[in-house]
VOGU-3710 file (C-alpha; in Angstrom, 3 decimals, decimal comma):
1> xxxxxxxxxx> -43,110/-33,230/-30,199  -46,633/-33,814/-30,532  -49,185/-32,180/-28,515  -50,965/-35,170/-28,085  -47,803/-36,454/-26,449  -47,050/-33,502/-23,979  -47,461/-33,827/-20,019  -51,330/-32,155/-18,805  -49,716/-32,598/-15,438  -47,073/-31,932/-12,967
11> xxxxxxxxxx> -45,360/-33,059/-9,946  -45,149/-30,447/-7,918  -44,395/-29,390/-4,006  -46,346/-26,228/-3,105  -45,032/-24,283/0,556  -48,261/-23,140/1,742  -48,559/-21,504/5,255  -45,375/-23,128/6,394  -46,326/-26,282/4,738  -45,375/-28,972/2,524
21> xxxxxxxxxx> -47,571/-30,621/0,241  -46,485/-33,213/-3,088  -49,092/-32,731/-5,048  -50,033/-33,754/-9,429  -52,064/-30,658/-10,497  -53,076/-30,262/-14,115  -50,835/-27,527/-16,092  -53,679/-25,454/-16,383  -55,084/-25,331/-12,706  -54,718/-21,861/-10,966
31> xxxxxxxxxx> -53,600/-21,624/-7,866  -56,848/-20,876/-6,411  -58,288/-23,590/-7,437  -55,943/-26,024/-6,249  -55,602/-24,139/-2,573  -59,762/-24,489/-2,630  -59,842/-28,119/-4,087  -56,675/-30,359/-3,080  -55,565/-28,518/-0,158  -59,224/-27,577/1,496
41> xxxxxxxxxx> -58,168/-24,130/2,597  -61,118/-22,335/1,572  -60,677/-18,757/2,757  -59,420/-17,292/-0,798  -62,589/-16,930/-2,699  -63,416/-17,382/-6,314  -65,850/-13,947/-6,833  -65,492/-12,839/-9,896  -62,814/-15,389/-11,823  -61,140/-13,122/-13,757
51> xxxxxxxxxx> -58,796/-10,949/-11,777  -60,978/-8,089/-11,355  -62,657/-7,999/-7,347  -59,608/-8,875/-5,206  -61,781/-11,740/-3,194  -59,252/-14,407/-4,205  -56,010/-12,463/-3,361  -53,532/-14,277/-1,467  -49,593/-13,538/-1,206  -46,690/-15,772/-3,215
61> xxxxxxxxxx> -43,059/-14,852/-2,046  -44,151/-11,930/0,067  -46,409/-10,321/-2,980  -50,138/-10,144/-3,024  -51,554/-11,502/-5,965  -55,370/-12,578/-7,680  -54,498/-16,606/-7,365  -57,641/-16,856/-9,637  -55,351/-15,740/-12,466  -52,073/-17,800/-11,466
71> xxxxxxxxxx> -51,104/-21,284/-12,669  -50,108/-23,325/-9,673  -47,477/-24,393/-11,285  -45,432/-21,285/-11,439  -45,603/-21,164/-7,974  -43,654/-24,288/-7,046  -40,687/-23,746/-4,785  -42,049/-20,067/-3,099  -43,884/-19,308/-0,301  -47,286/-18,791/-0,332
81> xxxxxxxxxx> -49,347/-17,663/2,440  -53,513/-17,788/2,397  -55,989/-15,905/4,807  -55,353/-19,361/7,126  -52,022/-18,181/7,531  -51,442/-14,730/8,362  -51,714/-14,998/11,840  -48,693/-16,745/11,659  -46,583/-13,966/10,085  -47,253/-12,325/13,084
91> xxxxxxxxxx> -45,065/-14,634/15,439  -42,536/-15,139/12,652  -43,744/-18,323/11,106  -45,489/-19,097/7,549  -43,020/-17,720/5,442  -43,385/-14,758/7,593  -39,501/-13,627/6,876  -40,344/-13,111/2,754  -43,998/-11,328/3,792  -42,885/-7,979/2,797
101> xxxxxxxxxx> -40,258/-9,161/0,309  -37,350/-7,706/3,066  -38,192/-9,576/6,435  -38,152/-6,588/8,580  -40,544/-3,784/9,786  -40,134/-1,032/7,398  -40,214/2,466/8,646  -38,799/5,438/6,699  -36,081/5,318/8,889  -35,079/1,666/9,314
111> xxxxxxxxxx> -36,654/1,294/12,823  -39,293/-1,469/13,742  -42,061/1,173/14,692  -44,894/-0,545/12,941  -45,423/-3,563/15,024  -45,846/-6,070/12,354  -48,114/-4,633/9,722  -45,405/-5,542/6,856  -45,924/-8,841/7,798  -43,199/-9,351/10,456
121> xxxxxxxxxx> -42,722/-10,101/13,749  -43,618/-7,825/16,157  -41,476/-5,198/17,680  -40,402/-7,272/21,039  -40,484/-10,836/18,665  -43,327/-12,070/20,009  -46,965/-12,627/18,748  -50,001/-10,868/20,396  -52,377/-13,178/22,569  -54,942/-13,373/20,662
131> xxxxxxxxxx> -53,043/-15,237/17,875  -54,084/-12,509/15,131  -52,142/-10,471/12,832  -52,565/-7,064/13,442  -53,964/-6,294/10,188  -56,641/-9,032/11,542  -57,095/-7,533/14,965  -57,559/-3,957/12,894  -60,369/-4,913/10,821  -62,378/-6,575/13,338
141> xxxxxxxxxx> -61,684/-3,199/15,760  -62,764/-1,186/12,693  -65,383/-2,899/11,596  -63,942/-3,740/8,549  -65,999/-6,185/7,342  -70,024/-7,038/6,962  -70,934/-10,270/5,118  -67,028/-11,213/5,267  -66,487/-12,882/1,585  -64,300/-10,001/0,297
151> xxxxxxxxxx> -62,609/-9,998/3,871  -59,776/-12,946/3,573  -58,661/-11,121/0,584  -59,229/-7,654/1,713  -56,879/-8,965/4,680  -53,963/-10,056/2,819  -54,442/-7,255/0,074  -53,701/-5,123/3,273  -50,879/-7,007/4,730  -48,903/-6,490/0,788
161> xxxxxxxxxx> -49,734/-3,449/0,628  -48,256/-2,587/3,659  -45,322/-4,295/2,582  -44,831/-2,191/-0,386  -45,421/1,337/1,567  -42,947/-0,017/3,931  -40,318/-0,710/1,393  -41,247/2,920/-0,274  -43,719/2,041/-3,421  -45,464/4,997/-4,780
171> xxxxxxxxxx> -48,928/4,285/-5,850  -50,936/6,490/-8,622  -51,680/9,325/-5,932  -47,755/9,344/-4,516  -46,902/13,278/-4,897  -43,461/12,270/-5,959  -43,347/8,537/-7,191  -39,508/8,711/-7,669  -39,298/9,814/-3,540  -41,986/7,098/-2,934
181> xxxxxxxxxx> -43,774/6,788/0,404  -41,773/7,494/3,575  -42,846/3,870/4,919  -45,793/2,719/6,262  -46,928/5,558/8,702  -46,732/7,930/5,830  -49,935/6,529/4,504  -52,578/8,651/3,905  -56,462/7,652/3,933  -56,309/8,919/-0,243
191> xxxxxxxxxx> -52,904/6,326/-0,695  -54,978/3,202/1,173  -58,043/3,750/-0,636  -55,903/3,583/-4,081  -53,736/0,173/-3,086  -56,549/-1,141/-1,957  -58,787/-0,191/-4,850  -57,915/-3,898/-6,438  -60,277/-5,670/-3,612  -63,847/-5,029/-3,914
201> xxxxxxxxxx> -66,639/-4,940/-0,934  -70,236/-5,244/-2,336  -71,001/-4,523/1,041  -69,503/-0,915/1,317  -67,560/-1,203/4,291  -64,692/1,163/2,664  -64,575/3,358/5,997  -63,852/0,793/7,988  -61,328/-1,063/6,040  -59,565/2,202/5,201
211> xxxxxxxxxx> -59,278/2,813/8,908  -58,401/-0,738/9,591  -55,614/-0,900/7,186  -54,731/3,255/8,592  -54,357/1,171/12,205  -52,228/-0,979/10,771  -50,238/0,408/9,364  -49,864/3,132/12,405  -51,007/6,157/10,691  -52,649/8,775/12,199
221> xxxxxxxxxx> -55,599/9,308/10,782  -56,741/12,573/12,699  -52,949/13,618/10,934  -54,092/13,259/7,277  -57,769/14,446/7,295  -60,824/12,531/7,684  -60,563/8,682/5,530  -63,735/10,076/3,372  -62,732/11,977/0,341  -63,956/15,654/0,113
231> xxxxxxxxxx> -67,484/15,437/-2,398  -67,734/11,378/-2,064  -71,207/10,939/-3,680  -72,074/8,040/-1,493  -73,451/8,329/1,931  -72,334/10,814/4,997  -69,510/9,268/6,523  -68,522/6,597/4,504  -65,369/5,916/2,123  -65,187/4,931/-1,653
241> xxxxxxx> -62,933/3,145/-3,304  -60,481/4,418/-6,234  -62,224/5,141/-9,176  -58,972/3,719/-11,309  -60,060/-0,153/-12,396  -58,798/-2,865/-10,163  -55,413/-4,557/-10,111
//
């Protein structure tokens, strides 16, 4: 067939935060732009457009991912959740049973210790008061944030993450990536600082969100050593990010 004859567009029903919507999005829209655009939820940000800062990160069937570099049409038919939606996860809702890929807490040894931070309910089944995930409720405690742009996808950055330490995923640092990571509370400051080296903060708060995501994740931070690395050349007391290049 000719090109000049093939379909620029698609019919299409995106499940965003527990939502519906029928939408016609050109082939070659990403998935950030049409969550930013047609649907108005604004929280994923477009920093740096090619897949390289984290600020647009969002999760698609339980799996963070840079929606700056994903065609919205490949994600027809899963669940997507934005930064507008992860509160929800916490009481169940928005997809919240494919959030971590399994649908339950994952400690090493099968138990729901870690109150939500893969995404799921918490322990008892029910959502805190506040109506925040507790990945949300972490980084505000921590100070996790300054100017806030990097922060929606710092958030959901965190809340795969912790998904993939609670089903076991070693990371570059993992002493024995074939054992993986005993769950989520085996997270040490040196393992959150490398999965979360894909989401940059031009602000420098990498103490905070290291501790946030620590919290979390219900690591004990005074149990692995301080969340600075040993001979960090920036300033006393605060964290930097994996040197490795970004997701």
């Amino acid at each position: 067939m000719s090109l000049l004859h093939t379909a620029s567009t698609s019919e299409i029903t995106l499940r965003v935060n527990g939502e519906e919507h029928h939408l016609t999005v050109d082939n070659r829209s990403t998935l950030l732009d049409t969550l930013r655009e047609e649907l108005r939820l604004t929280g994923a940000k477009k920093g740096c457009d090619h897949g390289q800062c984290g600020a647009c990160t969002v999760l698609v069937g339980g799996e963070r991912i840079n929606s700056c570099l994903t065609l919205t049409v490949t994600t027809e038919g899963r669940d997507i959740v934005s930064i507008e939606g992860v509160a929800a996860l916490a009481d169940g809702t928005a997809g919240a049973g494919t959030a971590a890929g399994t649908g339950t807490a994952g400690t090493a040894d099968g138990t729901d210790g870690v109150a939500a931070a893969d995404g799921t309910a918490a322990a008892d089944g029910t959502a805190a008061a506040d109506g925040l995930h507790p990945v949300q409720r972490a980084f505000l405690a921590h100070d996790g944030l300054q100017c806030g742009y990097c922060t929606p996808g710092q958030i959901c950055s965190a809340i795969g993450a912790l998904g993939e330490a609670a089903r076991g995923w070693p990371s570059r640092v993992t002493g024995d990536p074939v054992a993986g990571v005993a769950g989520t509370a085996g997270l040490t400051p040196e393992e959150v600082r490398e999965r979360m080296s894909g989401n940059l903060c031009r602000c420098g708060a990498y103490q905070g969100i290291v501790a946030a995501v620590l919290e979390a994740a219900g690591a004990d931070r005074g149990e692995h050593g301080p969340a600075t690395p040993a001979g960090s050349a920036g300033p006393a007391g605060s964290a930097a990010p994996s040197r490795r290049s970004p997701r």
